[in-house]
N, C-alpha and C positions, 0 to 999 in steps of 0.2 A: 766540952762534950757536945757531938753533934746531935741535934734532934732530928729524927728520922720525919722525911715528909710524907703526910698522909695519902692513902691509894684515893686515885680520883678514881670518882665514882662512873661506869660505864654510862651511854647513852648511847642511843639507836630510836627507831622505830620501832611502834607496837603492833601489835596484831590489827589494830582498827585500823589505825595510820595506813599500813601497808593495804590491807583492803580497801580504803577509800580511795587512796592511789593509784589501784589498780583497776578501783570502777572508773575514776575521771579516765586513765587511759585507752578503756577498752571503749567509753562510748566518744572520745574523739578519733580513735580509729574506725569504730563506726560510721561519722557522720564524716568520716575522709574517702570511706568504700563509697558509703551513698552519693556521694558527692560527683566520687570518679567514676561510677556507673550508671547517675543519670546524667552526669555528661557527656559519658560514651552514648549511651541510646540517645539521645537528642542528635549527637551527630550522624548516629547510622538512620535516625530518621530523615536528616536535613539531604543525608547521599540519597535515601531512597528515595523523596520528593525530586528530586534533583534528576537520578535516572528515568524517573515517570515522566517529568519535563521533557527531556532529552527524546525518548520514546513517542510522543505528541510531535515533538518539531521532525524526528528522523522519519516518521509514516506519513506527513506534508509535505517534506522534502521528494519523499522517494515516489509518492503518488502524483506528487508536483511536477517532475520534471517525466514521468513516466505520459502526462496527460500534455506534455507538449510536442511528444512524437505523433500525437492522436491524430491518421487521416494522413500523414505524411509519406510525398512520394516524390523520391530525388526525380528532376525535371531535366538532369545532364545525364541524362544515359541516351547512346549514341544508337542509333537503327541497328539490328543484327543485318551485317554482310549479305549471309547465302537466302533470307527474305525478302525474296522481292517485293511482297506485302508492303514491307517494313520501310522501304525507301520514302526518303524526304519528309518523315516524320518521327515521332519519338514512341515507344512503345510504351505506352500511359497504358493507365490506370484509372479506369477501362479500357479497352482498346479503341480507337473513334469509333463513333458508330455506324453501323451500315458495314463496317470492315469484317470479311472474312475471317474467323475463328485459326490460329493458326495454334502449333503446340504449344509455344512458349507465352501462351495467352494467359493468364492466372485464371482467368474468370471460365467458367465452363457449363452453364447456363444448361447446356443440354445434359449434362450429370447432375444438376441439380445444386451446382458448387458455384458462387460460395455460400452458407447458409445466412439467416437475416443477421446474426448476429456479428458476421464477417462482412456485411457491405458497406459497413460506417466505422468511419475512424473510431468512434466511441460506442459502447451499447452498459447494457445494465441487468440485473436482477433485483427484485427484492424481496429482500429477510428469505432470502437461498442461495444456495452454493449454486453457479454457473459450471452443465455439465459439458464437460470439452469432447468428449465423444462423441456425443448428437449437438453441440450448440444451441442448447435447449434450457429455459428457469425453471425449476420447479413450482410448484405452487407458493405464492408468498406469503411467512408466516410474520408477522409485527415482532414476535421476540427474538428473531434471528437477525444478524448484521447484512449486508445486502452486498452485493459481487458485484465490480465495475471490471470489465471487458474492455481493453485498450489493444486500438490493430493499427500497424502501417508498415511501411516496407522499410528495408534498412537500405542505406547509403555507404555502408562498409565497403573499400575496394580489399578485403579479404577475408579470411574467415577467421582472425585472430580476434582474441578480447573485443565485446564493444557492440553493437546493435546487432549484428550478426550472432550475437547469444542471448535466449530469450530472459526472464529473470529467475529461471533456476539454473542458468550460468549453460544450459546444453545448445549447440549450434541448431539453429531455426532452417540451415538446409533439408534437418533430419522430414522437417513436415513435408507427409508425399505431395502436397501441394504445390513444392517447392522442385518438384524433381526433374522437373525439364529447367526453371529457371537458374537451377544453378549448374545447368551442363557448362564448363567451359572449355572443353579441349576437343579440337579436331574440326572440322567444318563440313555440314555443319557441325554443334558441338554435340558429341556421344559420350564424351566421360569427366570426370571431374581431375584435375591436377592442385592439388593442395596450396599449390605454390600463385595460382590465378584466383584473381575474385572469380567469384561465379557473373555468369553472361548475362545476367538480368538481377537488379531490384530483390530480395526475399520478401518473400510476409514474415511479418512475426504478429502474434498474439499473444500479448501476457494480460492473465487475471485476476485481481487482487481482492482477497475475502478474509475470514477468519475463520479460528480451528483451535478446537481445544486443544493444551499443551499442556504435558503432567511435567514439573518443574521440585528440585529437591533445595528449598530455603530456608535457611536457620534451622538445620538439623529435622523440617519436617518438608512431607509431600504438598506439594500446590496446584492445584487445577486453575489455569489462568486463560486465558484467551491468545493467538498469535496473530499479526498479520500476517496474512499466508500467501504464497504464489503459486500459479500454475503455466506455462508455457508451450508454445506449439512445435519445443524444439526436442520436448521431451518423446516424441514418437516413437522412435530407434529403441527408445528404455522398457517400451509396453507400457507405461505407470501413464498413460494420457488418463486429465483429470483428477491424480495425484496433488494437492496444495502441501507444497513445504513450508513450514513458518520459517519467517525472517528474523521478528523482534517479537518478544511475548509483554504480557501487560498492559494489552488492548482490550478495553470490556465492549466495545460497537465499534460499527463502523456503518454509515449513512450516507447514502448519495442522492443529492435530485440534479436534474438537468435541467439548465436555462436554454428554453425554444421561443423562436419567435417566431410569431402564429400569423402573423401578417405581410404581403409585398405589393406594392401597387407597379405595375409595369407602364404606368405611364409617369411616375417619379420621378425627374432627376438623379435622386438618391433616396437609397432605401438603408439605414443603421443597419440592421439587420439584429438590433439587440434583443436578449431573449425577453420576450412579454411575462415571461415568469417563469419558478423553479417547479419541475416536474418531477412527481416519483419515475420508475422505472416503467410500472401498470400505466401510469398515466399517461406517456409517452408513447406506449404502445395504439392506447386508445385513440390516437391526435389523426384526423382526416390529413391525407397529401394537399400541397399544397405548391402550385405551379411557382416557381423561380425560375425566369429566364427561358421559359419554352422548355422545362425539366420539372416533372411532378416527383418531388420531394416530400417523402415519409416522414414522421418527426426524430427518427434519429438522426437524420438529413440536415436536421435543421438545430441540430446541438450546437448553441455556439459558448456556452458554459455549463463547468460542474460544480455543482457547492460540495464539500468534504465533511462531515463533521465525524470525531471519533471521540471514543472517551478512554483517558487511560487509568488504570489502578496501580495503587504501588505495593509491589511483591513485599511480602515479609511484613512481619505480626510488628503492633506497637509507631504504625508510621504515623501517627497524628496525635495532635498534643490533643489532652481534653480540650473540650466546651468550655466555654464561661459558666458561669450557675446561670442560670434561667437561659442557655442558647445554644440553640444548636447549628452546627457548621452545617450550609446545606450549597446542592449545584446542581445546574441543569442539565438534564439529559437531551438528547439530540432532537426529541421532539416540544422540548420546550418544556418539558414538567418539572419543577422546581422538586429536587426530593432532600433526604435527609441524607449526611453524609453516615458512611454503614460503619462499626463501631472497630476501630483496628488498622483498615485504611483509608485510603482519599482518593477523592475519584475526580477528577479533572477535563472537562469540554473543550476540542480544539475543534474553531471549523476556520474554513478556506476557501474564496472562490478563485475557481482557474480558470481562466478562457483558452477554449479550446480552437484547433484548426478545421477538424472535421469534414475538409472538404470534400476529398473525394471524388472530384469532377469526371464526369467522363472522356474528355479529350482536355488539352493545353488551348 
């Protein structure tokens, strides 16, 4: 007789079991979100720090290489033909002096052109926007960023891409002060052919300041600051005095000039290095001072810019906290040690560039 074998007895989990199980999973998936979202934010902090960088070196670069055209005037350009004027010498910038005023002269002295701000490779504002319709600073205010003014002629033999457009990308012929120098067709020259450089050298003027710029990041609105431009090519548009921003995320921007306030004309050699850095006002203020049988203004005698700017990083959450007891702090452009502002970082770039500024009256 077979004996029947007993029912095993069921097992599983209980109700507790299964809850406790389900706590430990819920706060390891917890601490896997936390994990993988203060990872992600540390890294969109590290991009942001990273574009604020990027931002500091791009407005150095561009102001950098903008301040080595400063005062520059191609010295191969050949006499115009039908001016007799013009024979056996080169049409500079100025014209020599004592020499008859002819059309194609830029400088126009008996109009009142060019104004002060156009007679030096370099000029300036501070804490105000440079206005390009009268060539005039406004009154300067401390909490405002300061406006440097960079002028010289371009060397382009045509009117495509390239110094022949000012830095809102518009052809610098457009400026009426340009309008006899870039006749080049017919003799003498009466009309322009697209296809020829223009007959003379252009001026160009570009301006560089700052400008509030409303910006849309991480889902909200930003009031941020831009490096801005304005250009003498912009005419043709009506918008003269117009600043387009380039790059946003610039909270200053400060300029002094290096002049040197001394020349002894019985010398051997004069450095000519600047004696110190100069606001914009104070540069104004500076007595003329004769170099070489030529009495020279103190924009005259710019032979450096220092740069300094401050950038911020767009978008909330870009800074780790403090340590306990310390807080992250940096300087601002005039030397004041502050507190870094709570959310983001604020970053000091300066730079000095020597500049050309010459400007001579004759070769």
């Amino acid at each position: 007789m077979t004996t029947p074998h007993p029912m095993k007895k069921q097992s599983g989990l209980s109700l507790v079991e299964l809850m406790v199980a389900l706590a430990i999973s819920l706060v390891v998936v917890a601490a896997a979100i936390y994990a993988y979202l203060a990872s992600r934010e540390g890294q969109r902090s590290i991009e942001r720090l990273s574009a604020s960088r990027e931002t500091g070196s791009f407005v150095l670069q561009t102001i950098g290489r903008e301040l080595m055209n400063a005062g520059y005037y191609p010295a191969n350009v050949l006499p115009i033909p039908p001016d007799a004027t013009q024979q056996g010498m080169y049409d500079s910038y100025y014209p020599l002096q004592g020499a008859t005023r002819v059309a194609t002269d830029w400088e126009n002295t008996a109009a009142g052109w060019p104004p002060t701000a156009y007679q030096t490779g370099v000029y300036g504002c501070d804490g105000g926007q440079f206005n390009s319709n009268d060539g005039t600073c406004p009154s300067a205010e401390d909490t405002k960023p300061d406006t440097l003014v960079v002028n010289y002629f371009t060397s382009d033999a045509s009117v495509a891409p390239g110094t022949s457009k000012d830095c809102t990308g518009s052809f610098v012929g457009n400026d009426p002060s340009n309008a006899q120098r870039k006749l080049n067709k017919g003799t003498p020259p009466a009309a322009v052919d697209s296809a020829l450089p223009p007959q003379l050298p252009l001026f160009v003027s570009n301006r560089y300041t700052l400008r509030d710029t409303k910006m849309f990041v991480d889902n909200n609105d930003l009031i941020t600051k831009s490096l801005a431009c304005s250009g003498n090519g912009q005419s043709y548009k009506g918008v003269i005095g117009v600043y387009q921003p380039l790059v946003a995320g610039v909270e200053d921007l400060q300029f002094t000039y290096g002049v040197y306030t001394a020349y002894d004309p019985t010398a051997a050699y004069n450095s000519l290095a600047p004696t110190r850095f100069y606001t914009a006002t104070e540069v104004n203020g500076l007595t003329a001072l004769n170099v070489r049988g030529h009495s020279l203004a103190g924009w005259q005698r710019v032979t450096a810019v220092r740069v300094c700017l401050l950038t911020r990083t767009l978008g909330g959450s870009t800074r780790i906290a403090d340590s306990s007891g310390s807080t992250s702090t940096y300087k601002d452009c005039a030397g004041t040690e502050k507190n870094q502002p709570a959310g983001y970082q604020m970053a000091r770039y300066e730079q000095v560039f020597g500049v050309r500024n010459a400007l001579r009256l004759s070769y």
